[in-house]
N, CA, C and O atoms as a GROMACS GRO file, in nm:
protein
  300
    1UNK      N    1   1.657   0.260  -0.484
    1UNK     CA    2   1.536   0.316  -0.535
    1UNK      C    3   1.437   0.334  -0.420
    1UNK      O    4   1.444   0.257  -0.324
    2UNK      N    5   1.347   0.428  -0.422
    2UNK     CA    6   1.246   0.476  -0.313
    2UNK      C    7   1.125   0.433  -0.311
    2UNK      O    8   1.056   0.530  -0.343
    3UNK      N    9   1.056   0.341  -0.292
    3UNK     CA   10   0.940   0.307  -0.276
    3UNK      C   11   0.800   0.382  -0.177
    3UNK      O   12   0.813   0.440  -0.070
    4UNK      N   13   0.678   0.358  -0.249
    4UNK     CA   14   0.619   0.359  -0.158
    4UNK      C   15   0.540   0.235  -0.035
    4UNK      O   16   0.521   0.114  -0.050
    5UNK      N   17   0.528   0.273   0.016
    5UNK     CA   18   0.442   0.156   0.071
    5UNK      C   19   0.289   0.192   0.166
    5UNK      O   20   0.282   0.288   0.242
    6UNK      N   21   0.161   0.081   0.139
    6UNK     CA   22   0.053   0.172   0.193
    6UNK      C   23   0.023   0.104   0.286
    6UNK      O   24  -0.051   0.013   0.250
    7UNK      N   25   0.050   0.101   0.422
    7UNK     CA   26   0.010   0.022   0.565
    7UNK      C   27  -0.141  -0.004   0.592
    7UNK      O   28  -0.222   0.088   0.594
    8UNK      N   29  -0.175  -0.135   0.612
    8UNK     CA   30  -0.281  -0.203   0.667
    8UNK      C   31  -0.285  -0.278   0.736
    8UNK      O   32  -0.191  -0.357   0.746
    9UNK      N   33  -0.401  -0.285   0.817
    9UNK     CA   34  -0.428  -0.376   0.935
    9UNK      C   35  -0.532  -0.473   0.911
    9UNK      O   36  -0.602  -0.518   1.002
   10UNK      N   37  -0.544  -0.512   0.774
   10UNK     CA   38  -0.615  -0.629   0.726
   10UNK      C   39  -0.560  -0.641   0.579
   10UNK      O   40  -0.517  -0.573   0.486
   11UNK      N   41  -0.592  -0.785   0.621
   11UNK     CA   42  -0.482  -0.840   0.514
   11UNK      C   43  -0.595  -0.840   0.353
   11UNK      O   44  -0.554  -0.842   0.237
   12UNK      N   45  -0.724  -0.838   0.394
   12UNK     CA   46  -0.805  -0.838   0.320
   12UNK      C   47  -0.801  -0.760   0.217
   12UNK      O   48  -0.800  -0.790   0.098
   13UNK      N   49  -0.798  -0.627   0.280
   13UNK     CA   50  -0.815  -0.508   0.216
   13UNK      C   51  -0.662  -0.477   0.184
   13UNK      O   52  -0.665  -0.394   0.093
   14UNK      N   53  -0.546  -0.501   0.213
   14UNK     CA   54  -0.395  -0.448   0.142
   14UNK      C   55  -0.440  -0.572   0.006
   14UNK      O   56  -0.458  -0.525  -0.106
   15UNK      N   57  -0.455  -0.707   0.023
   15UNK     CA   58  -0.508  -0.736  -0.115
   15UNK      C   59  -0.558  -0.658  -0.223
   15UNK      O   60  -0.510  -0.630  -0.332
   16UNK      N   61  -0.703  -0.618  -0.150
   16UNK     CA   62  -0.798  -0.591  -0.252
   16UNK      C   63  -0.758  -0.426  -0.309
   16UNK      O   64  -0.810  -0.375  -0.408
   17UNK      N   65  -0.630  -0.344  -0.202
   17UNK     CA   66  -0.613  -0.229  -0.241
   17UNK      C   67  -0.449  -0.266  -0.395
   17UNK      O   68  -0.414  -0.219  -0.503
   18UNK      N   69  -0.424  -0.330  -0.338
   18UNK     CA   70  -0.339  -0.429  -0.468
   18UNK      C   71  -0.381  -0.385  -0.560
   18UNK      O   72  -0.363  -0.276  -0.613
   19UNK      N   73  -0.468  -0.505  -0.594
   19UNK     CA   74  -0.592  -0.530  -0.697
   19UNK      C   75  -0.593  -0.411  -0.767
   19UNK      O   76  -0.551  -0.414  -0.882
   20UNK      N   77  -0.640  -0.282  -0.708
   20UNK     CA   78  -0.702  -0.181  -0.724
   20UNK      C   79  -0.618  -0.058  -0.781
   20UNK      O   80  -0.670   0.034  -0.843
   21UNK      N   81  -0.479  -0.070  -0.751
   21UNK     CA   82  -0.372  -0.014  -0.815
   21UNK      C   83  -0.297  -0.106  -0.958
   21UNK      O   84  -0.246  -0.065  -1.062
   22UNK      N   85  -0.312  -0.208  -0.919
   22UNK     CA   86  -0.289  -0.333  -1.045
   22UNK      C   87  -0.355  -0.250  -1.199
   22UNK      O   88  -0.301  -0.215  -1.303
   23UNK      N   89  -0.526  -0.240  -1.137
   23UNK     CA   90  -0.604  -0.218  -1.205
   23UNK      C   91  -0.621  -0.098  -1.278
   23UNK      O   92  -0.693  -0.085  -1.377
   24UNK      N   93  -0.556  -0.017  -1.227
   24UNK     CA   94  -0.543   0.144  -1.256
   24UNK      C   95  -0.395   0.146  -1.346
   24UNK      O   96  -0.364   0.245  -1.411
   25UNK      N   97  -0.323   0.041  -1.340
   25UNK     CA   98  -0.160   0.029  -1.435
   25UNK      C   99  -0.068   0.109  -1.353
   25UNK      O  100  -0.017   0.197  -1.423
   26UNK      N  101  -0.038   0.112  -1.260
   26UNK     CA  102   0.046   0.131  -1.122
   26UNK      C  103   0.121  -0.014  -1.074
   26UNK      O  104   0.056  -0.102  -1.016
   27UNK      N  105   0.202  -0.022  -1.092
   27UNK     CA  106   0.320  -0.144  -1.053
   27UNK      C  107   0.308  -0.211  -0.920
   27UNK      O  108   0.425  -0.232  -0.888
   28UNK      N  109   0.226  -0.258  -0.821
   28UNK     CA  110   0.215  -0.263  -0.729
   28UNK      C  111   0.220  -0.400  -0.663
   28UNK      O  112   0.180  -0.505  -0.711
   29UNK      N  113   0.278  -0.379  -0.538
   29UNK     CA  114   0.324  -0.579  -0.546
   29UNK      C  115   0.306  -0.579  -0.400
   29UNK      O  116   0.356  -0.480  -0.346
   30UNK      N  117   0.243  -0.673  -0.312
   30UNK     CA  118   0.218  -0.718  -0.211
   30UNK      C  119   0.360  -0.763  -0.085
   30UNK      O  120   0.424  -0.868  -0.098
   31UNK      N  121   0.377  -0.700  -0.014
   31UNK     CA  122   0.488  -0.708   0.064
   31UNK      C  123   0.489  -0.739   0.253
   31UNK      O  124   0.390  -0.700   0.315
   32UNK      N  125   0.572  -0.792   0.311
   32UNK     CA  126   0.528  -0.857   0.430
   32UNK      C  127   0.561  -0.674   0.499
   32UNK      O  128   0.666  -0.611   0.488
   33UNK      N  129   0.456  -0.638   0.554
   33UNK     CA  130   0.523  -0.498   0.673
   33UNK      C  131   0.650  -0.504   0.707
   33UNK      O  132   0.718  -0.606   0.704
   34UNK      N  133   0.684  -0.403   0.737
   34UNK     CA  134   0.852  -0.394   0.785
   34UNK      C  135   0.812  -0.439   0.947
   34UNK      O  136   0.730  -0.376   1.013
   35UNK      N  137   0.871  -0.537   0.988
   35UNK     CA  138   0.849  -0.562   1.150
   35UNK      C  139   0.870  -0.499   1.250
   35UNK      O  140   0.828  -0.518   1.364
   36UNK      N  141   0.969  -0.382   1.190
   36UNK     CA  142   1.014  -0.283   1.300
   36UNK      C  143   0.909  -0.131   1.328
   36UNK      O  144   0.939  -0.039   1.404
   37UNK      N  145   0.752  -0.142   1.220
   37UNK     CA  146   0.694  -0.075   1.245
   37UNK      C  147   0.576  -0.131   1.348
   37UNK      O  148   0.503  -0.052   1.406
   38UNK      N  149   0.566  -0.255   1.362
   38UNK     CA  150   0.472  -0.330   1.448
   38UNK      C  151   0.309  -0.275   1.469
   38UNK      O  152   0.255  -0.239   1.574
   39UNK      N  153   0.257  -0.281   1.344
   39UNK     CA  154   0.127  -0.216   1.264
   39UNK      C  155   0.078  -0.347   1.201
   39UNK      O  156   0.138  -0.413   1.116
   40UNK      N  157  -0.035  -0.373   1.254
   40UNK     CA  158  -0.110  -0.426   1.092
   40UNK      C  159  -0.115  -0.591   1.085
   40UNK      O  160  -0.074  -0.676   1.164
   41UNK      N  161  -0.186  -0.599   0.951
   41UNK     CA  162  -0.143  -0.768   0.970
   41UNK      C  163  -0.059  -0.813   0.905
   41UNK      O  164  -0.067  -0.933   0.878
   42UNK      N  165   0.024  -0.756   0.867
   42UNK     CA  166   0.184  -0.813   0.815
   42UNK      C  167   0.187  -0.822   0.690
   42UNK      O  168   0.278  -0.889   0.642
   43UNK      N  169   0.074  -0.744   0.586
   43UNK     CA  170   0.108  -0.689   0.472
   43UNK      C  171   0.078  -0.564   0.441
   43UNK      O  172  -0.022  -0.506   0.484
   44UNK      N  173   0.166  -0.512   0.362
   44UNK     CA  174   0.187  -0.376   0.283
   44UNK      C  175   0.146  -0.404   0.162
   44UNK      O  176   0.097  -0.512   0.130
   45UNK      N  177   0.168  -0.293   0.072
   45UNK     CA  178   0.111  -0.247  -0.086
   45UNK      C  179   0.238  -0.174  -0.091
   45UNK      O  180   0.259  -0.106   0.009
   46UNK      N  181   0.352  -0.172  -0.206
   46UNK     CA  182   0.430  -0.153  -0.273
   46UNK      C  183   0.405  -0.062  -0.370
   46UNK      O  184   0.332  -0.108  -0.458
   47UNK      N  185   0.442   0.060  -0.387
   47UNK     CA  186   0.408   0.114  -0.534
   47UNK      C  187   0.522   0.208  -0.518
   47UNK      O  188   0.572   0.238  -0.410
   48UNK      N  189   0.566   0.265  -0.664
   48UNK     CA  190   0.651   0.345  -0.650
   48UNK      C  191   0.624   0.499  -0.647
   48UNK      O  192   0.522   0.564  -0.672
   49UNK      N  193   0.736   0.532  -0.614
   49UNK     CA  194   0.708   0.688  -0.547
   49UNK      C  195   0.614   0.771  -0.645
   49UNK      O  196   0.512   0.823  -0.601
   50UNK      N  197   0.649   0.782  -0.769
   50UNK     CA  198   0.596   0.879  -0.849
   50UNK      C  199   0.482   0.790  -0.942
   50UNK      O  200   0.477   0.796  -1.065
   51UNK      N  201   0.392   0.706  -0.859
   51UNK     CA  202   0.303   0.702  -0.861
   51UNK      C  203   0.197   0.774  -0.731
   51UNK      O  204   0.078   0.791  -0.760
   52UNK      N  205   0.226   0.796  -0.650
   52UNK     CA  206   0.210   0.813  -0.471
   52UNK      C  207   0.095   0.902  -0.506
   52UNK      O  208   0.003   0.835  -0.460
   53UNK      N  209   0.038   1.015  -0.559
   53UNK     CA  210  -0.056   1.117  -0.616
   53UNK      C  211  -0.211   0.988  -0.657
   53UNK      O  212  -0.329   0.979  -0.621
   54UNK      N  213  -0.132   0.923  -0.736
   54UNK     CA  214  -0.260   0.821  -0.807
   54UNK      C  215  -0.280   0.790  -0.733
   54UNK      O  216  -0.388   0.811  -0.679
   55UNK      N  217  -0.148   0.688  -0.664
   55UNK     CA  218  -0.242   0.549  -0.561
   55UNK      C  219  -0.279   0.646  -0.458
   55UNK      O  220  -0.393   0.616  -0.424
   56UNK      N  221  -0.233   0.760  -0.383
   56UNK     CA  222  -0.341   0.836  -0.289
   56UNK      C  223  -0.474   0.856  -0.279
   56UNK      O  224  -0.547   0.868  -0.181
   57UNK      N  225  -0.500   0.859  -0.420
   57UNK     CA  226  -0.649   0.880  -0.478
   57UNK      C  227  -0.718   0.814  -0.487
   57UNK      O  228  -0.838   0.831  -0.461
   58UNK      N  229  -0.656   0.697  -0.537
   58UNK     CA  230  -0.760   0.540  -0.533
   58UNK      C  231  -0.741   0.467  -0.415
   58UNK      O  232  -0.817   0.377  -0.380
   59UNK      N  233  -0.666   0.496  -0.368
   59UNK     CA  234  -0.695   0.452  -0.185
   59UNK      C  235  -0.785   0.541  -0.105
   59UNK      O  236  -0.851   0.485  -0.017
   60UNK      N  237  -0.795   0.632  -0.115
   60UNK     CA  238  -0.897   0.743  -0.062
   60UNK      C  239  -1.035   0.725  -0.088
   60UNK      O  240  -1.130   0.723  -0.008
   61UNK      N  241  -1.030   0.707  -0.262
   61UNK     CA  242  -1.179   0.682  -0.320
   61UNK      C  243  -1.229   0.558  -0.247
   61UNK      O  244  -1.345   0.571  -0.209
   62UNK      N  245  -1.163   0.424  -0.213
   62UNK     CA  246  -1.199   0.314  -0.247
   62UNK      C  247  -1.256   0.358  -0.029
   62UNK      O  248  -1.377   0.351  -0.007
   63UNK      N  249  -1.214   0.376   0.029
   63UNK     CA  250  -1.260   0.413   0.182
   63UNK      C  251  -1.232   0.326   0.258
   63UNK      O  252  -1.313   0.302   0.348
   64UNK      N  253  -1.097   0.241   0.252
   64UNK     CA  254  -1.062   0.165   0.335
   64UNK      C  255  -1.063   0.144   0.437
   64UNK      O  256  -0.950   0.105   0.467
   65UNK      N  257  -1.130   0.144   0.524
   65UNK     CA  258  -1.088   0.133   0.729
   65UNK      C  259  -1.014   0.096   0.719
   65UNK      O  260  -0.973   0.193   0.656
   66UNK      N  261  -0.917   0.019   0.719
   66UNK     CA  262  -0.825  -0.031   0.792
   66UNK      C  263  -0.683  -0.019   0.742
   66UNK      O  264  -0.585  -0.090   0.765
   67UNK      N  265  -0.697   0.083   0.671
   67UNK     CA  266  -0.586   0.156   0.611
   67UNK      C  267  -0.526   0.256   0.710
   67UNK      O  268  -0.577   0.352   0.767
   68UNK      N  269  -0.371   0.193   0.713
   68UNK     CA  270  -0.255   0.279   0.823
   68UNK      C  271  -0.247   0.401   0.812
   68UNK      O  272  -0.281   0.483   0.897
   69UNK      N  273  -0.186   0.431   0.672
   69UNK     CA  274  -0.101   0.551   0.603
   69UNK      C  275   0.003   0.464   0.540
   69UNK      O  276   0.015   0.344   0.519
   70UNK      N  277   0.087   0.589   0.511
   70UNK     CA  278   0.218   0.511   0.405
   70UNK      C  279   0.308   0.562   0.472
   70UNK      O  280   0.290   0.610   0.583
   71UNK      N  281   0.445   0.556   0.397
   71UNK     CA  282   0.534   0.515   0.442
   71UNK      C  283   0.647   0.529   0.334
   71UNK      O  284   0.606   0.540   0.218
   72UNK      N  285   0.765   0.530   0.350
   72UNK     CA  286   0.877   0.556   0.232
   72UNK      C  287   0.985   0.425   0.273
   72UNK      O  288   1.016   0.379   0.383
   73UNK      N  289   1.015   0.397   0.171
   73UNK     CA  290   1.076   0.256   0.169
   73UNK      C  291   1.193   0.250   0.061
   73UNK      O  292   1.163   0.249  -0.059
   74UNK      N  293   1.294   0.246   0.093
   74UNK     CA  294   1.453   0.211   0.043
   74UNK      C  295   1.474   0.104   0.022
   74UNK      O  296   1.504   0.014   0.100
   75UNK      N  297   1.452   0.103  -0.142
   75UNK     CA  298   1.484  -0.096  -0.141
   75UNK      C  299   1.622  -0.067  -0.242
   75UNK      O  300   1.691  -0.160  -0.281
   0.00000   0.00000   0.00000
């Protein structure tokens, strides 16, 4: 299955962007970065693909700094 995933460089804010997809009813689950992208503080945001439109939007709205980009993920 294809995941998404939304890269950050604070661990604060991949939390609180969690939260924020949680909150919207988007499946979203807190994940350690892939190590081989060597970004960030070592968590990701999980959501699945054909949500990727929503959570784009509420990651955009919410104005994260320290938001990477995403990423496609084969689990």
């Amino acid at each position: 299955m294809t995941y998404c995933i939304a890269v950050f460089k604070s661990r604060s804010q991949a939390i609180d962007c969690k939260g924020a997809l949680c909150g919207a009813g988007i499946a979203a689950q807190l994940i350690s970065t892939p190590f081989s992208l060597n970004i960030g503080c070592g968590l990701s945001v999980k959501f699945p693909t054909a949500a990727y439109m929503r959570a784009k939007s509420i990651i955009s709205r919410a104005g994260y700094t320290a938001f990477y980009g995403y990423m496609d993920l084969q689990n």
